[in-house]
Jmol script that loads the backbone (N, CA, C; Angstrom):
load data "model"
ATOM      1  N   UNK A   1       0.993   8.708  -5.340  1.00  0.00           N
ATOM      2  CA  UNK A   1       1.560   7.557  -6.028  1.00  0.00           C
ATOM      3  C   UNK A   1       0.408   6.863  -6.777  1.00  0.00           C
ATOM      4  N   UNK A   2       0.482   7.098  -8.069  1.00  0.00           N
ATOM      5  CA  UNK A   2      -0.748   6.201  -9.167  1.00  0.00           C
ATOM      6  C   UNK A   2      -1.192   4.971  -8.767  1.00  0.00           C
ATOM      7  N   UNK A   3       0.132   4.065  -8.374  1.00  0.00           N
ATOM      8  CA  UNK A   3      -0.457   2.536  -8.521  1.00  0.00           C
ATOM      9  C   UNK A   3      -0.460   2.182  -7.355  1.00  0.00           C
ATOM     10  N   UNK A   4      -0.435   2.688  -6.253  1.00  0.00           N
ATOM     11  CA  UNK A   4      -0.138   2.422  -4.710  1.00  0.00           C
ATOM     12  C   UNK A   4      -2.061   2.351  -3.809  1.00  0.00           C
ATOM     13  N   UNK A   5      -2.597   1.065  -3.819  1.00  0.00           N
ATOM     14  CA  UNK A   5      -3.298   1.041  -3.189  1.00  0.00           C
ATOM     15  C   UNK A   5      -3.931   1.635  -2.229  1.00  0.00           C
ATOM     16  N   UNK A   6      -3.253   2.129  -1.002  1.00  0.00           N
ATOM     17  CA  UNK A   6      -3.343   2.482  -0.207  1.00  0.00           C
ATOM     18  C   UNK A   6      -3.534   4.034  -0.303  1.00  0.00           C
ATOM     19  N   UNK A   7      -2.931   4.519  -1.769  1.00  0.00           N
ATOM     20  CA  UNK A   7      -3.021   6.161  -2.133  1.00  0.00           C
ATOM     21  C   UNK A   7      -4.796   6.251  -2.585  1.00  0.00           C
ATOM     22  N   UNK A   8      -5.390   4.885  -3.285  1.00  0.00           N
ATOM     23  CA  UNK A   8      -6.437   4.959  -4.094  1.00  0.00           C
ATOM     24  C   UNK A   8      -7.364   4.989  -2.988  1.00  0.00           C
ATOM     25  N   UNK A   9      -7.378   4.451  -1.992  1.00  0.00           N
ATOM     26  CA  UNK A   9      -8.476   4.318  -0.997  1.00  0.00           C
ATOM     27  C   UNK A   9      -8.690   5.911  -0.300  1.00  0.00           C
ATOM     28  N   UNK A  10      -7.272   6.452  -0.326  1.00  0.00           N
ATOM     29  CA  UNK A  10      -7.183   7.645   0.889  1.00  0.00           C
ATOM     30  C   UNK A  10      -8.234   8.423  -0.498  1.00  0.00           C
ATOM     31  N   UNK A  11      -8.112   8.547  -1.466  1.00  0.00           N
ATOM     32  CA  UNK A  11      -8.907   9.485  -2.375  1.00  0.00           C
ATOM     33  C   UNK A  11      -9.958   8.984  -2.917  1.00  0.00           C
ATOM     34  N   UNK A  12     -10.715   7.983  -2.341  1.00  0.00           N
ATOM     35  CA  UNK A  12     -11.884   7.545  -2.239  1.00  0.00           C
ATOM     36  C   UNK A  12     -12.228   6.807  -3.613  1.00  0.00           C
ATOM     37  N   UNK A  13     -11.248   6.234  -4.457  1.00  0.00           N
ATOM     38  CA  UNK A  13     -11.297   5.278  -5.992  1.00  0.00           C
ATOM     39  C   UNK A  13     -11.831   4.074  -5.201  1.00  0.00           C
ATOM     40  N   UNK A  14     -11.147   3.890  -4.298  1.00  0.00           N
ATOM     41  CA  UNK A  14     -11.299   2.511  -3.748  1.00  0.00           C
ATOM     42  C   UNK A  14     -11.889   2.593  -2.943  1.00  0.00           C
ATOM     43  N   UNK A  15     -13.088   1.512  -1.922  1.00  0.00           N
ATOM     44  CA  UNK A  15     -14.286   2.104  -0.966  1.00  0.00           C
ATOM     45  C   UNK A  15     -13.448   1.412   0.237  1.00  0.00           C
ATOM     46  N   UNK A  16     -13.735   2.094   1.333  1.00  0.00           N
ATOM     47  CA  UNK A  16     -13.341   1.135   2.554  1.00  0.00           C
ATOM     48  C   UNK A  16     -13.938   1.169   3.490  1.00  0.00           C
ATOM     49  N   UNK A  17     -14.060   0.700   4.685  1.00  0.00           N
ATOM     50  CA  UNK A  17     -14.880   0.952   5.634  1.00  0.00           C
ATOM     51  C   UNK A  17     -13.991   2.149   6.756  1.00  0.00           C
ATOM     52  N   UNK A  18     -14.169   3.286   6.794  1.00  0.00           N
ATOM     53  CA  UNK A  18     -13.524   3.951   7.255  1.00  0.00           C
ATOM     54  C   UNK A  18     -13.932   4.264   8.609  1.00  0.00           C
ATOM     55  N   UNK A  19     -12.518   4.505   9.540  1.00  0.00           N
ATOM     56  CA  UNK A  19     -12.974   4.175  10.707  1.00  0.00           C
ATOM     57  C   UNK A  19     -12.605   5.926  11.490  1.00  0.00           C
ATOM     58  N   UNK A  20     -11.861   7.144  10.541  1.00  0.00           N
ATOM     59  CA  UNK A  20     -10.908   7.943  10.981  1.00  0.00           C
ATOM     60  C   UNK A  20     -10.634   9.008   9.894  1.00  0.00           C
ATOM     61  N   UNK A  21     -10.553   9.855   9.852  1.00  0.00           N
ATOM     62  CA  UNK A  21      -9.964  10.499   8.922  1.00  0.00           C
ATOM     63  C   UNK A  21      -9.789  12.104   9.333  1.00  0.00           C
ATOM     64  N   UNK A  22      -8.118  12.783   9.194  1.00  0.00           N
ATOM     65  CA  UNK A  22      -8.515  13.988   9.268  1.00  0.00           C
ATOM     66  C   UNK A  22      -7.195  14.608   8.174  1.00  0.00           C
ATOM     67  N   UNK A  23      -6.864  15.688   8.383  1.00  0.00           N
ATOM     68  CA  UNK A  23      -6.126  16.361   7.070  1.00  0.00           C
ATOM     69  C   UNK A  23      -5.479  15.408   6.799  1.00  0.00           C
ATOM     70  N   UNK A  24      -4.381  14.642   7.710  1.00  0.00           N
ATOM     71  CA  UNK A  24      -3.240  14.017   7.886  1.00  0.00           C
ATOM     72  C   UNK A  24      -3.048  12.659   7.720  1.00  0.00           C
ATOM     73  N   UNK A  25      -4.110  11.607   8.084  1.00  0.00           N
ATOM     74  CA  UNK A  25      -4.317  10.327   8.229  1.00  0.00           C
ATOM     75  C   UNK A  25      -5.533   9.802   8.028  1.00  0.00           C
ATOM     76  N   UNK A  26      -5.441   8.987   7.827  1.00  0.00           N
ATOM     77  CA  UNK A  26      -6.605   7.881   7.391  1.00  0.00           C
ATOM     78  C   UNK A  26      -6.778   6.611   7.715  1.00  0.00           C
ATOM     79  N   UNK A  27      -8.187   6.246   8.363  1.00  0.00           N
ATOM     80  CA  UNK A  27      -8.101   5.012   9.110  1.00  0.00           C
ATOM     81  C   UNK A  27      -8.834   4.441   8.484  1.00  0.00           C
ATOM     82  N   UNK A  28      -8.815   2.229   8.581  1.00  0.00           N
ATOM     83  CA  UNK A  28      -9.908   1.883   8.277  1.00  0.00           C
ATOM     84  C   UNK A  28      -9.655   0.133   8.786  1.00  0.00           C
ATOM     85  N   UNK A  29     -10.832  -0.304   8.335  1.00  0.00           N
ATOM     86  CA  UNK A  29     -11.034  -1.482   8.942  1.00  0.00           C
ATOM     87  C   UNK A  29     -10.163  -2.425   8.059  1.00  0.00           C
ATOM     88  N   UNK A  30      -9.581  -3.407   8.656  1.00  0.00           N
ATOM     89  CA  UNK A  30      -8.649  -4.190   7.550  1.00  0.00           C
ATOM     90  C   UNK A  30      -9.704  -5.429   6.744  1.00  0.00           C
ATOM     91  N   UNK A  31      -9.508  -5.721   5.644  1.00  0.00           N
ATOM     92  CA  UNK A  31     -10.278  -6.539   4.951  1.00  0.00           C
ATOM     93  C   UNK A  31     -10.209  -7.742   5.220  1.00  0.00           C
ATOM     94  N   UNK A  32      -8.792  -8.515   5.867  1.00  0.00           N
ATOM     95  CA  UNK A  32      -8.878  -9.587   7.258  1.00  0.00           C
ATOM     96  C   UNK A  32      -8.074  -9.149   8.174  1.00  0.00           C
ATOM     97  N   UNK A  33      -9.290  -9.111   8.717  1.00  0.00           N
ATOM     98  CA  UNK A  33      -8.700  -8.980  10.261  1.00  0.00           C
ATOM     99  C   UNK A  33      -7.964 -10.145  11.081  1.00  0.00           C
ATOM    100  N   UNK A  34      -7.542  -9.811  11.500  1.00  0.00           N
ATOM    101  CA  UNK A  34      -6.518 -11.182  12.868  1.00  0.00           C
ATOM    102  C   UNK A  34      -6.990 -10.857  13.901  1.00  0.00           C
ATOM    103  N   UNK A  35      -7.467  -9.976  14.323  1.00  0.00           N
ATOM    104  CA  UNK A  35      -8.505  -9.644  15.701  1.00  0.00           C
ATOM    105  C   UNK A  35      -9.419  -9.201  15.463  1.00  0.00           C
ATOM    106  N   UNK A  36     -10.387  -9.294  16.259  1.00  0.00           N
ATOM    107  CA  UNK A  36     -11.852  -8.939  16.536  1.00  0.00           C
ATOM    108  C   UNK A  36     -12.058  -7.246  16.212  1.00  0.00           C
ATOM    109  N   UNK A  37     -10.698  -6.343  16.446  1.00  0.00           N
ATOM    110  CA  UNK A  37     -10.671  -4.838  15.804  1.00  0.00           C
ATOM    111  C   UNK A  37      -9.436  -5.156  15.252  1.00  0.00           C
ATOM    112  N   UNK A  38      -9.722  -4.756  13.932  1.00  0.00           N
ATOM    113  CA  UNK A  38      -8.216  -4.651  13.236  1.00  0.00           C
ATOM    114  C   UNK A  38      -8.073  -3.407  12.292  1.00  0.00           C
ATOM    115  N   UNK A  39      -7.588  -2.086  12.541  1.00  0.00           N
ATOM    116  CA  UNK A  39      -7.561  -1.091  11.648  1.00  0.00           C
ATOM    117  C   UNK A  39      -6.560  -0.879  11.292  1.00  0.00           C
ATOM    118  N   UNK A  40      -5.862  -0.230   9.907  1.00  0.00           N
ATOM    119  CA  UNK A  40      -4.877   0.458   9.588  1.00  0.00           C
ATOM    120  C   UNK A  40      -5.102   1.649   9.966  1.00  0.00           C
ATOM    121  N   UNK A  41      -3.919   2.598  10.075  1.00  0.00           N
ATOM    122  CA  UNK A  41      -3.715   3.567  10.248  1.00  0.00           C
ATOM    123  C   UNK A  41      -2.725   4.130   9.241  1.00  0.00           C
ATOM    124  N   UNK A  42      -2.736   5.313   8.367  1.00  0.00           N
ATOM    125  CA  UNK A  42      -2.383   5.708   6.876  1.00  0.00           C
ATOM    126  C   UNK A  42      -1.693   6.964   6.937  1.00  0.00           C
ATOM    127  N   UNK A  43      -0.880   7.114   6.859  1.00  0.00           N
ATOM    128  CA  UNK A  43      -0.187   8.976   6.502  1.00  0.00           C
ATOM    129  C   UNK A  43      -0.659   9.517   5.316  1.00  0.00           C
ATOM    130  N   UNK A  44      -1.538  10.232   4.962  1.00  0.00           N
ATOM    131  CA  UNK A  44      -1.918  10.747   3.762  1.00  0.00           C
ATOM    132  C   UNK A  44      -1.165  10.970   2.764  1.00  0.00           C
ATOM    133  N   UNK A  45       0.141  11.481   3.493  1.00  0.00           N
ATOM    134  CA  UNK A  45       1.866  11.074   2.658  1.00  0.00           C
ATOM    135  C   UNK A  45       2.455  10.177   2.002  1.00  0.00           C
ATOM    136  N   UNK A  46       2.317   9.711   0.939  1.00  0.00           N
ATOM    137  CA  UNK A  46       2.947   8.777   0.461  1.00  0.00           C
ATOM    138  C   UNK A  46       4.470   8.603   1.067  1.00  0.00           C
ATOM    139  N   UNK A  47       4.725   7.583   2.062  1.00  0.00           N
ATOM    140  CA  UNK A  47       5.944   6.999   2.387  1.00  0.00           C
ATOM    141  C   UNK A  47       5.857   5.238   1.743  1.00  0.00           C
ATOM    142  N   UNK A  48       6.703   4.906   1.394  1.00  0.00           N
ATOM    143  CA  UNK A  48       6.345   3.399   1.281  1.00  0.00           C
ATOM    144  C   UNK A  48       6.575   2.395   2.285  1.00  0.00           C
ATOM    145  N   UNK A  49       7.827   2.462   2.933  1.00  0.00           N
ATOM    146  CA  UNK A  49       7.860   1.835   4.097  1.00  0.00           C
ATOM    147  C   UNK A  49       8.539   2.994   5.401  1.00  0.00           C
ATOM    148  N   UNK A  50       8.490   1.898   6.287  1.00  0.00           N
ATOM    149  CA  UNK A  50       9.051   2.480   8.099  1.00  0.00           C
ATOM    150  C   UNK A  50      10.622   3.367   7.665  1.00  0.00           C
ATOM    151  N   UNK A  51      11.083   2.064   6.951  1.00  0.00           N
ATOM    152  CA  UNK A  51      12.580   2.522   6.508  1.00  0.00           C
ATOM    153  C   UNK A  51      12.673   3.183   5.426  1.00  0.00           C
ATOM    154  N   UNK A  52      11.762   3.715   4.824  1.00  0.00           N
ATOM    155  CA  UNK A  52      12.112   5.028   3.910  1.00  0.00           C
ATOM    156  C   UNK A  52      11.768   6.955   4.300  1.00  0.00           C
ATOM    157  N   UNK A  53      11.043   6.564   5.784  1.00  0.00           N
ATOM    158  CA  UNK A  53      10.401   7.740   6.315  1.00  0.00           C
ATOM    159  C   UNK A  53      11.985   8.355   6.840  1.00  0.00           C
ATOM    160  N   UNK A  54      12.107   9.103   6.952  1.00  0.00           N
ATOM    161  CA  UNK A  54      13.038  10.101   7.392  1.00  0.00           C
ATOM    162  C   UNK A  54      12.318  11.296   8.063  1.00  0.00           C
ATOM    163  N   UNK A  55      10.920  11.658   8.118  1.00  0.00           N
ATOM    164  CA  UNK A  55      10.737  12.669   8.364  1.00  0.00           C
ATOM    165  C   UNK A  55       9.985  12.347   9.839  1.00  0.00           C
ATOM    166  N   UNK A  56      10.632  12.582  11.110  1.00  0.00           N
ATOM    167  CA  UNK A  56       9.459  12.631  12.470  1.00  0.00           C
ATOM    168  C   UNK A  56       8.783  13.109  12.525  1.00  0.00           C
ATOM    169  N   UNK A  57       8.265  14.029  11.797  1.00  0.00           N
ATOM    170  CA  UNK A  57       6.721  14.966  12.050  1.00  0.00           C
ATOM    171  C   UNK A  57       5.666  13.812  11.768  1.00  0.00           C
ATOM    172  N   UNK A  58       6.288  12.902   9.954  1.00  0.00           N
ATOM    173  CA  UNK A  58       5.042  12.234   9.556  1.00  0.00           C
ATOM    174  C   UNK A  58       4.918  10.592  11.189  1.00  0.00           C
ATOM    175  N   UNK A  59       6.468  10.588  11.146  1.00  0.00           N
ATOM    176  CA  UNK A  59       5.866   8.976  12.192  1.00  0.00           C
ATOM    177  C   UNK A  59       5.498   9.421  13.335  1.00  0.00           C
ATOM    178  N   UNK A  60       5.492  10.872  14.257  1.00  0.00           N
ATOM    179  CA  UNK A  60       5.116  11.087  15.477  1.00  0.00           C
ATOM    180  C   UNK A  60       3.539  11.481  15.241  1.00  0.00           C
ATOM    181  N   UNK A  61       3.063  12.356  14.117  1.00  0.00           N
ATOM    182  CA  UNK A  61       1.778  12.009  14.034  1.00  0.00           C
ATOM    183  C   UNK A  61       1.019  10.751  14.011  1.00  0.00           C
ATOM    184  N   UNK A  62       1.614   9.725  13.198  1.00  0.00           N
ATOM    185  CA  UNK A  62       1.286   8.239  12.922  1.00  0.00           C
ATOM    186  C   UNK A  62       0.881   7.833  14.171  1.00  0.00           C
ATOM    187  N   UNK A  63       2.078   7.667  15.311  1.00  0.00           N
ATOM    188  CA  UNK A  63       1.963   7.250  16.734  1.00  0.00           C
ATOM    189  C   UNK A  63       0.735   8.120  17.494  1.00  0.00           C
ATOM    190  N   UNK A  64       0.657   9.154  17.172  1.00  0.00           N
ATOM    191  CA  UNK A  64      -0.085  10.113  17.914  1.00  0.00           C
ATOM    192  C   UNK A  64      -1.996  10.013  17.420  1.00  0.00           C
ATOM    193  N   UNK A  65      -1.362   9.696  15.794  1.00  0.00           N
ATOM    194  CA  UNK A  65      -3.297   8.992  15.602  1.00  0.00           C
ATOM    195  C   UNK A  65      -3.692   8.107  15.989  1.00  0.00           C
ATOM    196  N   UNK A  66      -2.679   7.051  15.908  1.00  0.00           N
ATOM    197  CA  UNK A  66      -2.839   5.439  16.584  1.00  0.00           C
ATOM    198  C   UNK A  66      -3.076   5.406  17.845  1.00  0.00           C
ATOM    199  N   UNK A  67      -2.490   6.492  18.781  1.00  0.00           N
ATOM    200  CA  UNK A  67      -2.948   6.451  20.264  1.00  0.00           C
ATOM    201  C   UNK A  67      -4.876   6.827  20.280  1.00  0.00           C
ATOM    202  N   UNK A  68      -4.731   8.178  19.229  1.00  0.00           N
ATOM    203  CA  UNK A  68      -5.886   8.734  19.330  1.00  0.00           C
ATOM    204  C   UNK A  68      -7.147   7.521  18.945  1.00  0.00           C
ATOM    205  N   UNK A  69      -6.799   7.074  18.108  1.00  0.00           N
ATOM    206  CA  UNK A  69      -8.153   6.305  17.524  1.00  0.00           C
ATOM    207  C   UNK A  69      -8.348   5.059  18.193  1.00  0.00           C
ATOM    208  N   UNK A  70      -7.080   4.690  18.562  1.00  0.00           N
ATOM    209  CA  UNK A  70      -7.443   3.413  19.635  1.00  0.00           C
ATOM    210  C   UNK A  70      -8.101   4.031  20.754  1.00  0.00           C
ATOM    211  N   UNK A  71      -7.770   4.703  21.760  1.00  0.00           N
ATOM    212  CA  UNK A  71      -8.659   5.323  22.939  1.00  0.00           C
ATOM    213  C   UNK A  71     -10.181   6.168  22.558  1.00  0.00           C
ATOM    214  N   UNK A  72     -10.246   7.118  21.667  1.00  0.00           N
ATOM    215  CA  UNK A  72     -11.356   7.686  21.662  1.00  0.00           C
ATOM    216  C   UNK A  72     -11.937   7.141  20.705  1.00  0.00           C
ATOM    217  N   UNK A  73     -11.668   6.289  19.696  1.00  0.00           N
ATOM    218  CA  UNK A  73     -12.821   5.666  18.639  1.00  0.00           C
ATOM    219  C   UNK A  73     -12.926   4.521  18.849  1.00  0.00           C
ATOM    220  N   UNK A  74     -11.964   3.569  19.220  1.00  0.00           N
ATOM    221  CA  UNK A  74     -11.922   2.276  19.206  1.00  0.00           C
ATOM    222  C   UNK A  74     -12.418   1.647  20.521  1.00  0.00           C
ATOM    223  N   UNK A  75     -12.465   2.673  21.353  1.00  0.00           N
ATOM    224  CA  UNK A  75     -12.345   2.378  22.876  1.00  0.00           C
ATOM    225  C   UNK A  75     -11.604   1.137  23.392  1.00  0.00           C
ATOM    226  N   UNK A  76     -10.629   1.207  22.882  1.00  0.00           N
ATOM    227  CA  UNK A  76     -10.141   0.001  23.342  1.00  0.00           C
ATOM    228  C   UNK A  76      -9.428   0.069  24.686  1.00  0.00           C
ATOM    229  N   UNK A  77      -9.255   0.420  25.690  1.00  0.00           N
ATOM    230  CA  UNK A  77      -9.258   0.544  27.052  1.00  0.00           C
ATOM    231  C   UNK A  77      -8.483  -0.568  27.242  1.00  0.00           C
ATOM    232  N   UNK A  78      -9.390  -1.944  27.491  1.00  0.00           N
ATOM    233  CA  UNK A  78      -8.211  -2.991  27.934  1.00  0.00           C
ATOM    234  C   UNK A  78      -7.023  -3.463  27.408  1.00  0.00           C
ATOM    235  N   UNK A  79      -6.885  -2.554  26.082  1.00  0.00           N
ATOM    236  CA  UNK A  79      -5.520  -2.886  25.943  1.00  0.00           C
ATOM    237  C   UNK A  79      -5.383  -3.245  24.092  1.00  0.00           C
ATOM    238  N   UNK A  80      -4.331  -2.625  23.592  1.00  0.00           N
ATOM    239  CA  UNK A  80      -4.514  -3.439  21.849  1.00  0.00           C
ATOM    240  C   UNK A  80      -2.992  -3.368  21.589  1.00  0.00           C
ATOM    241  N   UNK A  81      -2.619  -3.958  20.523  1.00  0.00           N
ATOM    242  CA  UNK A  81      -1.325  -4.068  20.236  1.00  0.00           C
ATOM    243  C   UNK A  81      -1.360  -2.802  18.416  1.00  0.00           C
ATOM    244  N   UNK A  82      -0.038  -2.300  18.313  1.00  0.00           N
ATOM    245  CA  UNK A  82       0.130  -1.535  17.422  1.00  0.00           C
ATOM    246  C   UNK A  82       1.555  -2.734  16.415  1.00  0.00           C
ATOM    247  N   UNK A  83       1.483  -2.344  15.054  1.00  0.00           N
ATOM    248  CA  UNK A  83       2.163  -3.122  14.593  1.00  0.00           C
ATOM    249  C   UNK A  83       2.740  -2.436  12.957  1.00  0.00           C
ATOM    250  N   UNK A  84       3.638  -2.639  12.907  1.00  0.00           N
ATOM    251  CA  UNK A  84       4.148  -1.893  11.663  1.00  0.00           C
ATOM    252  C   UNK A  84       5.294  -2.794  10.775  1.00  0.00           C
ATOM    253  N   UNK A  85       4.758  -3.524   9.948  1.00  0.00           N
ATOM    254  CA  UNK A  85       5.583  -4.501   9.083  1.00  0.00           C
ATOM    255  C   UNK A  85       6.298  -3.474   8.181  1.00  0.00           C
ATOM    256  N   UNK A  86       7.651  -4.177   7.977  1.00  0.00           N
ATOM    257  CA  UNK A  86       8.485  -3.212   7.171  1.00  0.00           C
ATOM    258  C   UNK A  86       9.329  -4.212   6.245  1.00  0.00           C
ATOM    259  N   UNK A  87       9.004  -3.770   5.007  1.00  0.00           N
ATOM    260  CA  UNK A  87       9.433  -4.687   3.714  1.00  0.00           C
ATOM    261  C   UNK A  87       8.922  -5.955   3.405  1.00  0.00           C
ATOM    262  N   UNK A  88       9.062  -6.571   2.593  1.00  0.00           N
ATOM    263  CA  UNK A  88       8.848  -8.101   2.509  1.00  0.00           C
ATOM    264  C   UNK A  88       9.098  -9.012   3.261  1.00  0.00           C
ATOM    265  N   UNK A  89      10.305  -9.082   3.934  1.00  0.00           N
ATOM    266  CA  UNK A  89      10.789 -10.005   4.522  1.00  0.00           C
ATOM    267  C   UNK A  89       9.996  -9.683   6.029  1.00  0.00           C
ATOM    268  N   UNK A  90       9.395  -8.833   6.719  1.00  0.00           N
ATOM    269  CA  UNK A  90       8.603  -7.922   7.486  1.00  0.00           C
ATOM    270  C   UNK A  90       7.461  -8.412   7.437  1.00  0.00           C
ATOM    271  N   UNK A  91       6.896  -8.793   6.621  1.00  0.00           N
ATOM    272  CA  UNK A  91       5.250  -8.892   5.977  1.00  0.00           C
ATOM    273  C   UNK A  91       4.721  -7.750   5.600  1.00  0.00           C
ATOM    274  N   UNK A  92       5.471  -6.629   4.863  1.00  0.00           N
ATOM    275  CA  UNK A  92       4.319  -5.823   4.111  1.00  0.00           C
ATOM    276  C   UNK A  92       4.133  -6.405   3.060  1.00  0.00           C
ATOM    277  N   UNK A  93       2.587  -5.931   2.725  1.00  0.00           N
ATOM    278  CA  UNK A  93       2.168  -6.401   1.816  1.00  0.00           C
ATOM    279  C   UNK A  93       1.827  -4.847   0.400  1.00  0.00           C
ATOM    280  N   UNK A  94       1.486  -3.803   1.240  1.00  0.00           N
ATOM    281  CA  UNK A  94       1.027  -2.837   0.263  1.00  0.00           C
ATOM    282  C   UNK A  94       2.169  -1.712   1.050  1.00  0.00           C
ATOM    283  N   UNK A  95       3.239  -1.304  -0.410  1.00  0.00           N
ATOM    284  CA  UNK A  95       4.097  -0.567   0.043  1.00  0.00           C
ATOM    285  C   UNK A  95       3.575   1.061   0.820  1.00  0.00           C
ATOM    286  N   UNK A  96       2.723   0.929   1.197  1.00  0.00           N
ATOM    287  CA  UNK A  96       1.956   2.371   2.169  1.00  0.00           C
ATOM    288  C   UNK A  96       2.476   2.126   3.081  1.00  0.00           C
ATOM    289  N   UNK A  97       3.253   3.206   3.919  1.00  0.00           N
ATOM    290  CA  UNK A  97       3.451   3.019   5.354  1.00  0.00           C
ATOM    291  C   UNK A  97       2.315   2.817   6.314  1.00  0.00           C
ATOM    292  N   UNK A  98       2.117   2.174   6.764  1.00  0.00           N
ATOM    293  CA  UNK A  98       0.774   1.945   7.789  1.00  0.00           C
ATOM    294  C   UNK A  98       1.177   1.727   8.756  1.00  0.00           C
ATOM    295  N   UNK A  99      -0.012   1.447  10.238  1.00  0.00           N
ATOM    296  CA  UNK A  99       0.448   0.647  10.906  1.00  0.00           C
ATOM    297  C   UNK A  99      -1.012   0.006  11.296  1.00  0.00           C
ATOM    298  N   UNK A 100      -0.550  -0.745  12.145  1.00  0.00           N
ATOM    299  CA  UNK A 100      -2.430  -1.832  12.196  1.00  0.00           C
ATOM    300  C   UNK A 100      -2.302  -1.963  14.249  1.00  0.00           C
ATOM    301  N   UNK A 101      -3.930  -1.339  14.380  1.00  0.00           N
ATOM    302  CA  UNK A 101      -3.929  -1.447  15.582  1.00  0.00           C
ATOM    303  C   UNK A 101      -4.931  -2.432  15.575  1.00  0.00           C
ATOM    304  N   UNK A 102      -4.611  -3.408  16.742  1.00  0.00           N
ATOM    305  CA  UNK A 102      -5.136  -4.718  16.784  1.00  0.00           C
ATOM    306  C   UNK A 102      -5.241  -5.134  18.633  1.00  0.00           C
ATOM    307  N   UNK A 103      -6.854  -5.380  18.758  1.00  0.00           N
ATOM    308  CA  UNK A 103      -7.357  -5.632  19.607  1.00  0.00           C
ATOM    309  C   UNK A 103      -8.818  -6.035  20.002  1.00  0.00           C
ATOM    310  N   UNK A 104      -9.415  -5.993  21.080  1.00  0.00           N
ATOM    311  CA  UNK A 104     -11.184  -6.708  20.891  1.00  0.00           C
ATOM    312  C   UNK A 104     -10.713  -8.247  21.698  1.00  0.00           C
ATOM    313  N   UNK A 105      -9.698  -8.360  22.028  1.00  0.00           N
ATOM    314  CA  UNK A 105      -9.566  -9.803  23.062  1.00  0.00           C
ATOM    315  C   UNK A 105      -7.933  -9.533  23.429  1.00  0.00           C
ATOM    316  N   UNK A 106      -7.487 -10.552  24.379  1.00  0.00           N
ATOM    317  CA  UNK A 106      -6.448 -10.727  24.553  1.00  0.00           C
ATOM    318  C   UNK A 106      -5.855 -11.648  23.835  1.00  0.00           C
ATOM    319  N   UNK A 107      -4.292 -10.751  23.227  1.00  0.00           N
ATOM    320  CA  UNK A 107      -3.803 -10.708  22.505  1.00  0.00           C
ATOM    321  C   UNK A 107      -2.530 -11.686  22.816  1.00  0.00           C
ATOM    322  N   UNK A 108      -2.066 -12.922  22.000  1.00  0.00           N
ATOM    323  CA  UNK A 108      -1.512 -14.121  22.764  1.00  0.00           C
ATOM    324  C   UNK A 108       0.257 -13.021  21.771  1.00  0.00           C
ATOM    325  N   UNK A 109       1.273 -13.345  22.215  1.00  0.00           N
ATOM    326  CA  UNK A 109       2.782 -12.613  21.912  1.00  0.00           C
ATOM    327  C   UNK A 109       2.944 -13.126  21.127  1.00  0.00           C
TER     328      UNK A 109
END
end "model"
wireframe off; spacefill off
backbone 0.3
color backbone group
């Protein structure tokens, strides 16, 4: 997708602090954070939102990197929250399906 932010970063136009990356997904540090670790997590797939994915291969990988990078990169052990805004009214902001793992303190509901 040309004008889709989140496409420009995965192909390196745009710089990020990258926290992850393998065929499939792409991680990185969010530019504000709300916690002390705040990363996205990216399907290399252009989906735009939660509710346009139809396909479980791409959201069970999603879940399955987000487990991965929180435990073996992030070490986040005591615990982080996963989060996936869907549409405007949702709070997305950049139509990329993402999701943002968020942790580094305890996390108030």
């Amino acid at each position: 997708m040309p004008d889709c932010l989140f496409c420009k970063i995965i192909e390196g136009s745009i710089p990020s602090d990258t926290v992850y990356e393998d065929a499939d997904v792409f991680a990185f540090k969010d530019i504000h954070p709300k916690a002390p670790v705040h990363v996205l997590v990216i399907p290399k797939k252009h989906v735009a939102t939660l509710a346009d994915c139809n396909d479980p291969a791409v959201l069970g990988l999603l879940m399955n990197r987000v487990r991965t990078i929180a435990d073996d990169v992030l070490n986040l052990a005591a615990g982080y929250r996963v989060v996936i805004n869907v549409r405007e009214g949702g709070g997305q902001e950049v139509f990329h399906l993402h999701a943002h793992i968020l942790g580094g303190k305890k996390l108030p509901f």
